[in-house]
C-alpha positions as CSV (number, residue, x, y, z in Angstrom):
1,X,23.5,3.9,-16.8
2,X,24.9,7.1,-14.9
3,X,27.5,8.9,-17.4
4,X,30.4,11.1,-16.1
5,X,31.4,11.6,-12.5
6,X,28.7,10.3,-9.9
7,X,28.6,11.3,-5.9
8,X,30.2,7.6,-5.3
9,X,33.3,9.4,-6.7
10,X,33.9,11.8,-4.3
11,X,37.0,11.0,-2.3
12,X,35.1,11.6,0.8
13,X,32.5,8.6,-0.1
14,X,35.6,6.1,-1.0
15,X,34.7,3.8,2.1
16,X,31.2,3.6,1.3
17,X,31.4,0.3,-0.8
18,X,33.5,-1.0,3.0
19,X,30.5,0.0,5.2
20,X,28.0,-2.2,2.5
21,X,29.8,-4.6,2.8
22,X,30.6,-5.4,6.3
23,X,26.5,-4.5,6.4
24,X,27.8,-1.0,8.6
25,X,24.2,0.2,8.2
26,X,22.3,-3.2,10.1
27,X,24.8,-2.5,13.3
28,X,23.4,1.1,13.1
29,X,19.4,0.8,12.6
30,X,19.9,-1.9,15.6
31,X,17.8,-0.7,18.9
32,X,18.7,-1.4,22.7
33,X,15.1,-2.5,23.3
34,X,14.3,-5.2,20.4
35,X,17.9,-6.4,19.4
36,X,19.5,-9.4,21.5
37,X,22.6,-10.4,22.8
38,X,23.0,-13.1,20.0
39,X,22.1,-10.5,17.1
40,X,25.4,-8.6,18.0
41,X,27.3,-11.0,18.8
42,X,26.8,-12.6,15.1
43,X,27.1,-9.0,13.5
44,X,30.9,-8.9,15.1
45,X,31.9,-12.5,13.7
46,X,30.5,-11.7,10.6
47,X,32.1,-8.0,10.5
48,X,35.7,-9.9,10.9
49,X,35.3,-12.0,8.2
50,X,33.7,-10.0,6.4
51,X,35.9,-6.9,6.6
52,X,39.4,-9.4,6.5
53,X,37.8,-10.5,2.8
54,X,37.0,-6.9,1.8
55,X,40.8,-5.7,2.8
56,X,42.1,-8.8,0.8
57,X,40.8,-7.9,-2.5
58,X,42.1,-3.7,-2.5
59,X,45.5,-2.2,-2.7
60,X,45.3,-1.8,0.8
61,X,48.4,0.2,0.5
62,X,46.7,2.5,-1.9
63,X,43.5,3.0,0.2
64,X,45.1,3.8,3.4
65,X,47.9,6.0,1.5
66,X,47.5,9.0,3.4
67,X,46.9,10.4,6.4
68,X,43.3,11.4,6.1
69,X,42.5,7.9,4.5
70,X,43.7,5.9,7.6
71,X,41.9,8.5,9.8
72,X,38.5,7.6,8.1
73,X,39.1,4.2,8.7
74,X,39.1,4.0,12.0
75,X,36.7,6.8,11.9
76,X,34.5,3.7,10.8
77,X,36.0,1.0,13.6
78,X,35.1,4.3,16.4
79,X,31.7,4.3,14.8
80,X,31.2,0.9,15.4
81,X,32.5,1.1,19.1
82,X,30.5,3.7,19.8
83,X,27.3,1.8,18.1
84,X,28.0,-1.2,20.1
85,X,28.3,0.5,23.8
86,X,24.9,2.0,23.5
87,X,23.1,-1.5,23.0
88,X,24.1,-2.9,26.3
89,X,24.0,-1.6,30.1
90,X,25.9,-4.7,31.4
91,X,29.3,-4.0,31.1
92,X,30.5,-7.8,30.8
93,X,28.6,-7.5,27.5
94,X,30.1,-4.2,25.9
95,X,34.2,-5.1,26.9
96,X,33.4,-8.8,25.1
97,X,32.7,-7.3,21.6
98,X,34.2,-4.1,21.7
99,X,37.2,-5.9,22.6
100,X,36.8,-8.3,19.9
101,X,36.3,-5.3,17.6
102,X,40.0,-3.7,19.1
103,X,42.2,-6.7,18.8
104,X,41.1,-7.2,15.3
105,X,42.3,-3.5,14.4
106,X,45.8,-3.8,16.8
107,X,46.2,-7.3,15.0
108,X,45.6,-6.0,11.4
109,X,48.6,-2.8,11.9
110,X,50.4,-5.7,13.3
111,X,50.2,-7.5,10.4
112,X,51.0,-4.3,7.7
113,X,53.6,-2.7,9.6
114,X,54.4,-0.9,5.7
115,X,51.2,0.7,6.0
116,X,51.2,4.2,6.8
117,X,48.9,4.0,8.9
118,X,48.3,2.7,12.8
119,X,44.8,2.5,15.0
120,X,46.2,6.3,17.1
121,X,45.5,7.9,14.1
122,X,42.0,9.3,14.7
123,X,39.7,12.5,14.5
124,X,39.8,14.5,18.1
125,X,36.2,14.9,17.7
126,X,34.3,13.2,15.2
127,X,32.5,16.5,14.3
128,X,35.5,17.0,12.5
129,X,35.0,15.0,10.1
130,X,32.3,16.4,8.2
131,X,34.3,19.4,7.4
132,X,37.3,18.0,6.6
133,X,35.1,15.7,4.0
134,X,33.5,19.1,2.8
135,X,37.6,20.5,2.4
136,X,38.4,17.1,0.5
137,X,34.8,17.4,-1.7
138,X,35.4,21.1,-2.2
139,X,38.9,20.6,-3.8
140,X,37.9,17.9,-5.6
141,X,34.8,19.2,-7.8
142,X,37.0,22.6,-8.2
143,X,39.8,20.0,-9.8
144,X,36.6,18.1,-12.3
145,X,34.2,21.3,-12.5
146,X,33.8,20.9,-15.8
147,X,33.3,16.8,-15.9
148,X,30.7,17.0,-13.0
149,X,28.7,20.0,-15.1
150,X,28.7,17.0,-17.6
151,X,27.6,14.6,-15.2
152,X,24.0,12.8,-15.0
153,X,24.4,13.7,-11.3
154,X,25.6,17.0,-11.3
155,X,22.4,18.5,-9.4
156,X,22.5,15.2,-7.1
157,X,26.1,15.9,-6.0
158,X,25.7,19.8,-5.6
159,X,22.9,19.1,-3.4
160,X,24.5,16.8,-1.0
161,X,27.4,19.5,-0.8
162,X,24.5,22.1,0.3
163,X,22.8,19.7,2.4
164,X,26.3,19.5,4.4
165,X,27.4,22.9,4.3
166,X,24.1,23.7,6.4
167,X,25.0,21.3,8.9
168,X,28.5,23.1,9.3
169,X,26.8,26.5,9.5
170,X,25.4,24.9,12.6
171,X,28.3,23.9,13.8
172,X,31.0,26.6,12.9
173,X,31.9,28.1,16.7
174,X,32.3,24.3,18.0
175,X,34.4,23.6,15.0
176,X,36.4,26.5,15.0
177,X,37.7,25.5,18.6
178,X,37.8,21.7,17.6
179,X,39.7,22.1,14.2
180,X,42.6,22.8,16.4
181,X,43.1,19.3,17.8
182,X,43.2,17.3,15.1
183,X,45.5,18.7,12.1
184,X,45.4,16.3,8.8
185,X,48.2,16.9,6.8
186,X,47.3,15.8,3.5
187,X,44.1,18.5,3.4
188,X,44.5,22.2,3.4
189,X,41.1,22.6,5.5
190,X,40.0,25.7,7.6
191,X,36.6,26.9,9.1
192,X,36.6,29.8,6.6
193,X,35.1,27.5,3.9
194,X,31.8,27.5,5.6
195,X,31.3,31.2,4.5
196,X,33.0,30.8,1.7
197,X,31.2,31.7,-2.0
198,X,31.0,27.8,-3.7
199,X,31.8,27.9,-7.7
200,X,28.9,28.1,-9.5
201,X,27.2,25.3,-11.4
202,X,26.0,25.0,-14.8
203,X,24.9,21.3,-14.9
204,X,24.2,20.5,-18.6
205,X,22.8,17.0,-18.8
206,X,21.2,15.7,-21.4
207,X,20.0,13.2,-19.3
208,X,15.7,14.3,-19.0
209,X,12.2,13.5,-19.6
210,X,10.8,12.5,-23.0
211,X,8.1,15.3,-22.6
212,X,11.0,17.7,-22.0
213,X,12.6,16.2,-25.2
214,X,10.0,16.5,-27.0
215,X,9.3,20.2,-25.9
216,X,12.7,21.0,-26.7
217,X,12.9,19.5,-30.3
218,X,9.4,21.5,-31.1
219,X,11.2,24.7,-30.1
220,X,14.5,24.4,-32.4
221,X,16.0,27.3,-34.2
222,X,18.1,27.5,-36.5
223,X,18.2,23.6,-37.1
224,X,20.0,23.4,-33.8
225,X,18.5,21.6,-30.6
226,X,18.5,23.4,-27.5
227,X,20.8,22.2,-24.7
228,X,19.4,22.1,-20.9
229,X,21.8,24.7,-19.0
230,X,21.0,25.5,-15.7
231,X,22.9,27.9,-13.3
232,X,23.3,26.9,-9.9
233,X,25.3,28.0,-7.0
234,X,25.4,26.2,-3.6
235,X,23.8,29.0,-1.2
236,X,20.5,29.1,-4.5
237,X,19.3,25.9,-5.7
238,X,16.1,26.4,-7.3
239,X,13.9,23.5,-6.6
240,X,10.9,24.9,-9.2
241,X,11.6,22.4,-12.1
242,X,11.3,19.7,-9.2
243,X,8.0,21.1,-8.4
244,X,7.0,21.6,-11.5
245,X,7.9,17.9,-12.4
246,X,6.0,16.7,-9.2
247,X,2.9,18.3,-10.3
248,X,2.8,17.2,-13.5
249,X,3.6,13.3,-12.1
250,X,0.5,13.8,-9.9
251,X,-1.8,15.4,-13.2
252,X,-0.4,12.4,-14.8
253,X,-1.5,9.9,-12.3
254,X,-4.8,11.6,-11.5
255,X,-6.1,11.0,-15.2
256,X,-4.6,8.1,-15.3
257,X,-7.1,6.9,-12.1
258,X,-9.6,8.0,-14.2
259,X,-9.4,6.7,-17.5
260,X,-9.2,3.2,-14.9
261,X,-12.1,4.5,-13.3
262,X,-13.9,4.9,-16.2
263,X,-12.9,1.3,-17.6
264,X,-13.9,-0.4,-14.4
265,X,-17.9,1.5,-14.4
266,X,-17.8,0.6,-18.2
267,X,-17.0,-2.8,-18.0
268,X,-20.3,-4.4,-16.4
269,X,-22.5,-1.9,-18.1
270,X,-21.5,-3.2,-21.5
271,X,-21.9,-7.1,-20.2
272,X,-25.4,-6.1,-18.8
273,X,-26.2,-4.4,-22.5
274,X,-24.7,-7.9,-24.2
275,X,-26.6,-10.6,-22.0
276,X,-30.0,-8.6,-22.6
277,X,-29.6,-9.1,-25.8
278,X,-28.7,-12.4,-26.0
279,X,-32.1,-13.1,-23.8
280,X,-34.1,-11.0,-26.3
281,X,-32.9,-12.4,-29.0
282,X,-32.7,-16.6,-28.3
283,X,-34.9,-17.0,-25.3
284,X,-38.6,-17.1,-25.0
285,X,-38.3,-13.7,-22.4
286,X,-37.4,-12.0,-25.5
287,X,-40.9,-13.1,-26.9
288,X,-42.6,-12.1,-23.8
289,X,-41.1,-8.3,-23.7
290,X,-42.3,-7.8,-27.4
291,X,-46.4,-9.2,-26.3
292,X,-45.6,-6.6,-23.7
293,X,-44.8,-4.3,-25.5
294,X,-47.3,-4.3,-28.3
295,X,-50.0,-4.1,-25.7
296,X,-48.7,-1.2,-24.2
297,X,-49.0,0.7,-27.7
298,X,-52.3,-0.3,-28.1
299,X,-53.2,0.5,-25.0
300,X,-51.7,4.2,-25.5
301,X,-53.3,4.3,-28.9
302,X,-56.8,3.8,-27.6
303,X,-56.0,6.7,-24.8
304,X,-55.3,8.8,-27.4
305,X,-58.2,8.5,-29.4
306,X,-60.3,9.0,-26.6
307,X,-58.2,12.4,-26.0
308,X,-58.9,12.9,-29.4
309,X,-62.9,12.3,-29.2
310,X,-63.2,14.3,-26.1
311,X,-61.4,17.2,-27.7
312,X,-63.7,17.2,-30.6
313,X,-66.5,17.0,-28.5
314,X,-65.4,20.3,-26.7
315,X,-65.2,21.9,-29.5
316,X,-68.9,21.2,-30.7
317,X,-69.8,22.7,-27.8
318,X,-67.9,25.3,-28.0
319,X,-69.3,26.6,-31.5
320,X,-72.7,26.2,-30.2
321,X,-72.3,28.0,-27.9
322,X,-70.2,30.7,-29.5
323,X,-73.2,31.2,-32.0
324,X,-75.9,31.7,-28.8
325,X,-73.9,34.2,-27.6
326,X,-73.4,35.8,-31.1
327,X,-77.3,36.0,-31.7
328,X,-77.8,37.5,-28.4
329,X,-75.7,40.3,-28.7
330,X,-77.5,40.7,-31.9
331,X,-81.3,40.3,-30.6
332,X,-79.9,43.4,-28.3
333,X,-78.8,46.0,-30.3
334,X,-81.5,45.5,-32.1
C-alpha cells in the first residue's frame, strides 16, 4: 500500500480516474488503417453513458469549481474530437460522431446552468496546457513539500515534474507567444517557471529493499537505525542507485539460472546412477558385470607376472654380463 501523497494527487491528474473510465485511452491507441466504422461508433455510445454515470456519482459542482477545472474538461471532449477526425477521410463519417460528441457537451451545460462552467471555455492552444499543469503541480508540492519528502512516491512524482519541465524547455518561445491567448484566472502561471530553480527534494522513504534493510541495520550506531535521505533537485536526479539496483536484479537472476541449470544437468545423472544400481543389485546383468569383471583382474594379474618374469630375466642377463665385462678389464691390466 502507497503511504503519503502519491502522483494521482496532483491537481493536474484529477481527471485521470474520468479518462479510465470512459476507456479515454482505447479511442486514442485506435489506428485509421485497422479500426472500423462500427468500433467508433460503439466507443461514442458507450463514452455517453459512460461519462453521464461517471458525472452522476461526483460533486460535479466541486470538480468543475473553477476556471482551470472546466478548461481541462473540455480539454478532454477537444481531445476526443480531435482523436475522432483523424480516423476517417469521409466527411459524412467524422460530422456523425463528432456531432454526437458536441450535443452531449451543449446538452449537459444546458442541463447545470449553476455550473461555472460552459463548453467556450477552452485552452487557445492545447500546448498550453502542459504548463499551466506544471504552474498548478509547482504550487501544489511547494504547499505539501514536506508530506511528499514523506511520500512512498516522492522520487516517482519529482521525476514526472522533470520529465515535463524538459518538454517545456522545448517549447518555451512558442509558449511565451501562446501564454498570451488564453489567461486562466485561478493560476498565477508565467513562462518564467521554465528557468526557474525547483525546491529541492529530500525524499526520505522508508519504503526499500530487504537487502538494503538489512545493510542498514548492520551499520547502526549508536543504537539508532539509519534513515534513507536522499537530496534531489529537479535539473540533478541521480539515477545511480537505479543502476545500481538493476545490476544487482540481473547478478540475481543470472545465479539464479544457474543454480536451475545446475538442478536440471543433475537431475538425470542421479536417476542414471540409481537405476544402475538397482540392475546390479536385483537383476541377473548385475551377475554378469561382476564374471566380467573378475576376468579382467585375472587377466591383468597374469600380464603382470609375465612383466614381472621378463624383468627378472633381464636382469640375469644383465649381471652376467656385467661380470664378463668386469674380468675383461681385469685380464687387461694385467
Amino acid at each position: 500500500m502507497i503511504n503519503g501523497i502519491k502522483i494521482s494527487d496532483l491537481p493536474s491528474r484529477k481527471f485521470d480516474d474520468l479518462k479510465n473510465y470512459i476507456n479515454y485511452d482505447t479511442l486514442q491507441n485506435y489506428n485509421k488503417d485497422n479500426t472500423s466504422y462500427a468500433d467508433i461508433s460503439r466507443w461514442v455510445d458507450n463514452f455517453e453513458s459512460k461519462i453521464e454515470t461517471y458525472l452522476a456519482k461526483q460533486n460535479i459542482k466541486e470538480l468543475l469549481k473553477k476556471d482551470k477545472c472546466c478548461k481541462d474538461f473540455n480539454y478532454i471532449i477537444e481531445q476526443i474530437l480531435q482523436k475522432i477526425q483523424t480516423l476517417f477521410d469521409g466527411p459524412e463519417q467524422k460530422f456523425t460522431l463528432t456531432n454526437k460528441i458536441k450535443m452531449w457537451r451543449t446538452r449537459y451545460f444546458r442541463l447545470n446552468k449553476d455550473l461555472m462552467c460552459d463548453e467556450n471555455s477552452k485552452y487557445r492552444d492545447f500546448d498550453l496546457k502542459p504548463l499551466y499543469d506544471f504552474c498548478e503541480d509547482n504550487a501544489y508540492i511547494k504547499e505539501k513539500i514536506s508530506d511528499i519528502e514523506k511520500s512512498d512516491q516522492c522520487k516517482i512524482i519529482l521525476s514526472d515534474m522533470s520529465s515535463i519541465k524538459s518538454q517545456l524547455e522545448k517549447n518555451a518561445s512558442k509558449l511565451k507567444r501562446q501564454i498570451k491567448l488564453t489567461v486562466i484566472r485561478d493560476i498565477s502561471c508565467s513562462t518564467t517557471i521554465i528557468n526557474e530553480p525547483f525546491p529541492s527534494f529530500e525524499c526520505k522513504s522508508n519504503a526499500e529493499s530487504a537487502s538494503e534493510r538489512g545493510r542498514h541495520i548492520g551499520s547502526r550506531e549508536s543504537g539508532h537505525e539509519l534513515t534513507t535521505q536522499i537530496p534531489y533537485s529537479l535539473g540533478n536526479i541521480q539515477d545511480g542507485g537505479r543502476q545500481s539496483l538493476q545490476m544487482k536484479s540481473e547478478s540475481e537472476t543470472h545465479s539464479g539460472s544457474s543454480s536451475n541449470v545446475t538442478g536440471l544437468v543433475s537431475l538425470p545423472v542421479m536417476g542414471i546412477l540409481a537405476l544402475s544400481f538397482f540392475a546390479y543389485k536385483y537383476t541377473p546383468i548385475g551377475s554378469k558385470f561382476l564374471a566380467y569383471f573378475r576376468n579382467k583382474e585375472h587377466i591383468s594379474i597374469n600380464k603382470d607376472d609375465e612383466t614381472t618374469n621378463q624383468m627378472l630375466f633381464n636382469a640375469s642377463d644383465l649381471n652376467t654380463y656385467s661380470e664378463d665385462v668386469q674380468y675383461n678389464v681385469s685380464y687387461q691390466t694385467m
